[in-house]
C-alpha positions as CSV (number, residue, x, y, z in Angstrom):
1,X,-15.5,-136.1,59.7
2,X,-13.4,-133.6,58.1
3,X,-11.2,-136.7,57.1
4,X,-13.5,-139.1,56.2
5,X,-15.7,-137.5,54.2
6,X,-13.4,-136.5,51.9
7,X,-11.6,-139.2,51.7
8,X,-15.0,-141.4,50.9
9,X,-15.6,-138.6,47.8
10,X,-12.6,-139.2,46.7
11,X,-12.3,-142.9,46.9
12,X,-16.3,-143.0,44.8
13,X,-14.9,-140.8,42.0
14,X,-11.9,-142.8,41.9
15,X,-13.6,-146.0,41.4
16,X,-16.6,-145.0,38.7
17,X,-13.3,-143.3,36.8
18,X,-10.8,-146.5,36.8
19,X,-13.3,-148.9,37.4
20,X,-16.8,-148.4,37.1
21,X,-18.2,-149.6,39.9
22,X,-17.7,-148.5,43.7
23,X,-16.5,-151.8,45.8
24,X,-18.2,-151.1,49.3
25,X,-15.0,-152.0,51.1
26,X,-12.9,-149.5,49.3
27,X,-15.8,-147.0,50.5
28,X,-16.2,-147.9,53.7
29,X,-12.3,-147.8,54.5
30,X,-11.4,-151.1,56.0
31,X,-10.3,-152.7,52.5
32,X,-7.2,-152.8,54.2
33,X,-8.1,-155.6,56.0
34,X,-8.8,-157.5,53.1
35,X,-6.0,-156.8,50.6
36,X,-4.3,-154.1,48.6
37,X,-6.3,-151.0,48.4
38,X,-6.4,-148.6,45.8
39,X,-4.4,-146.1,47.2
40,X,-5.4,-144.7,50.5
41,X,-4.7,-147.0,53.1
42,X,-3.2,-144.8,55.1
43,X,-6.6,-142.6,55.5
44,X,-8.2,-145.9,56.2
45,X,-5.6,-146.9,58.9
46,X,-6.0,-143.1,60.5
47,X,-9.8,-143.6,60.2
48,X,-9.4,-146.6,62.0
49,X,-6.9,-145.2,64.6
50,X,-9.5,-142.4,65.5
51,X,-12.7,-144.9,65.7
52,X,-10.4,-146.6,68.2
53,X,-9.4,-144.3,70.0
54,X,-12.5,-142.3,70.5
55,X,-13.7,-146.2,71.8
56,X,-11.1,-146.1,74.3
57,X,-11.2,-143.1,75.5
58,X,-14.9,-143.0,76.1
59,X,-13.9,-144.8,79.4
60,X,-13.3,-142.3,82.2
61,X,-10.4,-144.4,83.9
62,X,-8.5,-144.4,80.9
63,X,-9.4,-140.1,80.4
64,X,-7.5,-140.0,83.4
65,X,-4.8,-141.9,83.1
66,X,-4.6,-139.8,79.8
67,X,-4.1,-136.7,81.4
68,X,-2.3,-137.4,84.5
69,X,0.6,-140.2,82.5
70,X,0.0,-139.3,78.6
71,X,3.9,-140.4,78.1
72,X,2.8,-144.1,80.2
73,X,0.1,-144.3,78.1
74,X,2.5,-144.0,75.2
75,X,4.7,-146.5,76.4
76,X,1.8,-148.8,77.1
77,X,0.3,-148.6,73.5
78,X,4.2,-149.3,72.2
79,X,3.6,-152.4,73.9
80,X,0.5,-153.7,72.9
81,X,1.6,-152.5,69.2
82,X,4.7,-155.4,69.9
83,X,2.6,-157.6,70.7
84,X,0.3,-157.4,67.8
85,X,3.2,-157.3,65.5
86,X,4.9,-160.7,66.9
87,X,1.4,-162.4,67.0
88,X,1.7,-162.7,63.5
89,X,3.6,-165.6,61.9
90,X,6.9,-164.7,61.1
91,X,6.6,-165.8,57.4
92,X,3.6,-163.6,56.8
93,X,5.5,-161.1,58.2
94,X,7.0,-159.6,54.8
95,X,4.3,-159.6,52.8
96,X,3.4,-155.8,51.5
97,X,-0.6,-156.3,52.3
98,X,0.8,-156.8,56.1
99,X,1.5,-152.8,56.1
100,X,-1.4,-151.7,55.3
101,X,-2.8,-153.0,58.6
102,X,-3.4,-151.3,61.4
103,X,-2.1,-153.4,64.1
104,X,1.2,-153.1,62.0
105,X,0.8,-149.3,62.0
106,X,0.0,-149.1,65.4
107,X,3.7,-148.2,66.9
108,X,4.0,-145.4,64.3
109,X,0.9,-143.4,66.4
110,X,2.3,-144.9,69.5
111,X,5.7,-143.6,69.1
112,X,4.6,-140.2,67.6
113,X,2.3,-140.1,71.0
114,X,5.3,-140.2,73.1
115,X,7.2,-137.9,71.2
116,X,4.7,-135.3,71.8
117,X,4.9,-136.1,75.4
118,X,8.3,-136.3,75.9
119,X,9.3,-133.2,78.0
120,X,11.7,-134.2,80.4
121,X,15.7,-135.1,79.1
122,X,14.7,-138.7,80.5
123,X,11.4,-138.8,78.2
124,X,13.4,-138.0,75.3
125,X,16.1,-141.1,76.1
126,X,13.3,-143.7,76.2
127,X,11.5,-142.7,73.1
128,X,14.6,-142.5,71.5
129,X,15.4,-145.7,72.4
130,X,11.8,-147.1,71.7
131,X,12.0,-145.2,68.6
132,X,14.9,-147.0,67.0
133,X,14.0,-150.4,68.3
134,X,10.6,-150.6,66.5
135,X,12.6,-148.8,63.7
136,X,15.3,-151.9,63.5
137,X,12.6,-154.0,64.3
138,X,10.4,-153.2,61.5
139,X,12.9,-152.6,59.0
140,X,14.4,-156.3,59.8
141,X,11.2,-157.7,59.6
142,X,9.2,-156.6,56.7
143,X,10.9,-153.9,54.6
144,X,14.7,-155.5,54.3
145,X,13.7,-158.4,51.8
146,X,11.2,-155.8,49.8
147,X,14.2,-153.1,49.5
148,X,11.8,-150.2,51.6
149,X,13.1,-148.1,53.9
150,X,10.0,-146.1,55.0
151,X,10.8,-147.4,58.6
152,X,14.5,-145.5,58.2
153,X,12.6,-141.9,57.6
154,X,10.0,-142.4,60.2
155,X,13.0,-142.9,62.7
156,X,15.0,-139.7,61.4
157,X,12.4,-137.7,61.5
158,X,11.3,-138.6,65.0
159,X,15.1,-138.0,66.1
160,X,15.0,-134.5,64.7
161,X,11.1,-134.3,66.5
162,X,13.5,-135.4,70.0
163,X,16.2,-133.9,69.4
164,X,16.0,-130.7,67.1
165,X,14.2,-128.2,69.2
166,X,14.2,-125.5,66.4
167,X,14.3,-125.2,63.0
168,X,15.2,-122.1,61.8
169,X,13.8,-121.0,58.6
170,X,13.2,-117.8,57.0
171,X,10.2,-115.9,56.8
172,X,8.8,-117.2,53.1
173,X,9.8,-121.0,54.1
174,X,8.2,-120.7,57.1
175,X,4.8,-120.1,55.5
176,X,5.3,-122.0,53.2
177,X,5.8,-124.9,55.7
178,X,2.9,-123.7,57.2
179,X,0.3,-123.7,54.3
180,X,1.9,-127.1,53.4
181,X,1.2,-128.7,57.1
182,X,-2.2,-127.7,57.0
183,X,-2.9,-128.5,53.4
184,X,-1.1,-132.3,54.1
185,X,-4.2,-134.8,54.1
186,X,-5.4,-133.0,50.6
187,X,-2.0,-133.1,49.5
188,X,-1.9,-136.7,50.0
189,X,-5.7,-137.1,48.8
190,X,-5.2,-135.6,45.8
191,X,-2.1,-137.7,44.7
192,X,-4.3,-140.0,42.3
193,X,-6.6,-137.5,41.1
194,X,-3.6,-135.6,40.1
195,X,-1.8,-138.5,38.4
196,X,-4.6,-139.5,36.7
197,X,-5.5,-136.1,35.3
198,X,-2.1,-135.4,34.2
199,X,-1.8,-138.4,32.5
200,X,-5.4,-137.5,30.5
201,X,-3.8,-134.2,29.3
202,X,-0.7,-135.9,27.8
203,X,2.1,-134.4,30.0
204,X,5.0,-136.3,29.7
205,X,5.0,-137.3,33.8
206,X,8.2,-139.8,33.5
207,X,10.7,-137.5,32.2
208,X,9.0,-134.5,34.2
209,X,8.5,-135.6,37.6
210,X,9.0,-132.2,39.3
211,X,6.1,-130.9,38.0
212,X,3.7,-134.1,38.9
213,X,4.9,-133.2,42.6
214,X,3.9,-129.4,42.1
215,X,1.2,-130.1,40.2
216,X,-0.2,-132.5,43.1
217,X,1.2,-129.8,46.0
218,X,-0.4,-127.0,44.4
219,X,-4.1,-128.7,44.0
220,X,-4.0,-130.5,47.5
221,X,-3.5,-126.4,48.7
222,X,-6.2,-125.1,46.8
């Protein structure tokens, strides 16, 4: 809810500003399915990751498997995220709308599942290894021929999740990494919003960049 709703808000305003008219799709969050969307896909794909998930763990067998083999259960939703990504024809593959679905984003929750869970040295080897197979595997497949590399950050940072047990930081940073963390979803909500009302008050975003960032940082903390 505490996603959702805000997200729907947003997406409503955003449409009556740039458009007019509020497409029920875009509203409803699985415009994704359908084509591009306007901006918040990734709310939509989360959305959708949570509706499924609350489905799946409604079953008690699978609550228990949960809590008894949460890594297994990692490794098994890894799989099934393969195998939606090679049921789809290769030559469909590298087309940018494909990302935005969320059989495509499935491995990303699946791998940051097993990361959580990885508390043994041998966990941390096979998500590793997991990691940077889906990592090769998606870069290969759909970001190489459009020049991305999103696939190339999501594996660094889930090395350093493995790998770098501690961070240090002094005190200021650290709250400030806080207060960032929990302010991320309205930090990424806010992004249009942002853009669109700098752009209204004449600020010159192209050649100032940094302060479109801080601008959108500051309001998603508020």
């Amino acid at each position: 809810i505490r996603i959702l709703i805000p997200a729907t808000i947003l997406t409503a305003a955003l449409q009556i500003e740039l458009s007019g008219r509020i497409q029920l799709d875009e509203l409803l969050l699985y415009s994704n399915f359908i084509g591009l969307t306007s901006g918040y896909w990734f709310i939509q794909v989360l959305v959708q990751f949570l509706f499924l998930m609350a489905l799946l763990f409604w079953f008690a067998p699978v609550r228990r498997f949960a809590a008894e083999r949460a890594f297994d259960l990692g490794i098994i939703l890894l799989g099934f995220s393969a195998l939606l990504m090679l049921s789809a024809p290769f030559d469909s593959i590298p087309d940018q709308r494909n990302w935005h679905l969320t059989q495509f984003r499935l491995w990303q929750f699946a791998i940051g599942w097993c990361i959580y869970f990885s508390d043994t040295p041998h966990r941390r080897i096979v998500a590793t290894y997991a990691l940077c197979i889906f990592v090769v595997f998606e870069y290969w497949l759909v970001e190489r021929s459009l020049g991305a590399g999103y696939a190339v950050v999501t594996g660094a940072l889930g090395l350093i999740l493995l790998h770098v047990p501690r961070i240090f930081l002094v005190k200021p940073l650290q709250h400030l990494a806080y207060a960032m963390a929990g302010a991320s979803l309205f930090i990424y909500l806010m992004q249009l919003p942002v853009a669109i009302s700098v752009a209204y008050l004449g600020f010159p975003v192209k050649e100032m960049p940094a302060l479109h960032v801080v601008s959108i940082l500051v309001v998603g903390y508020l």
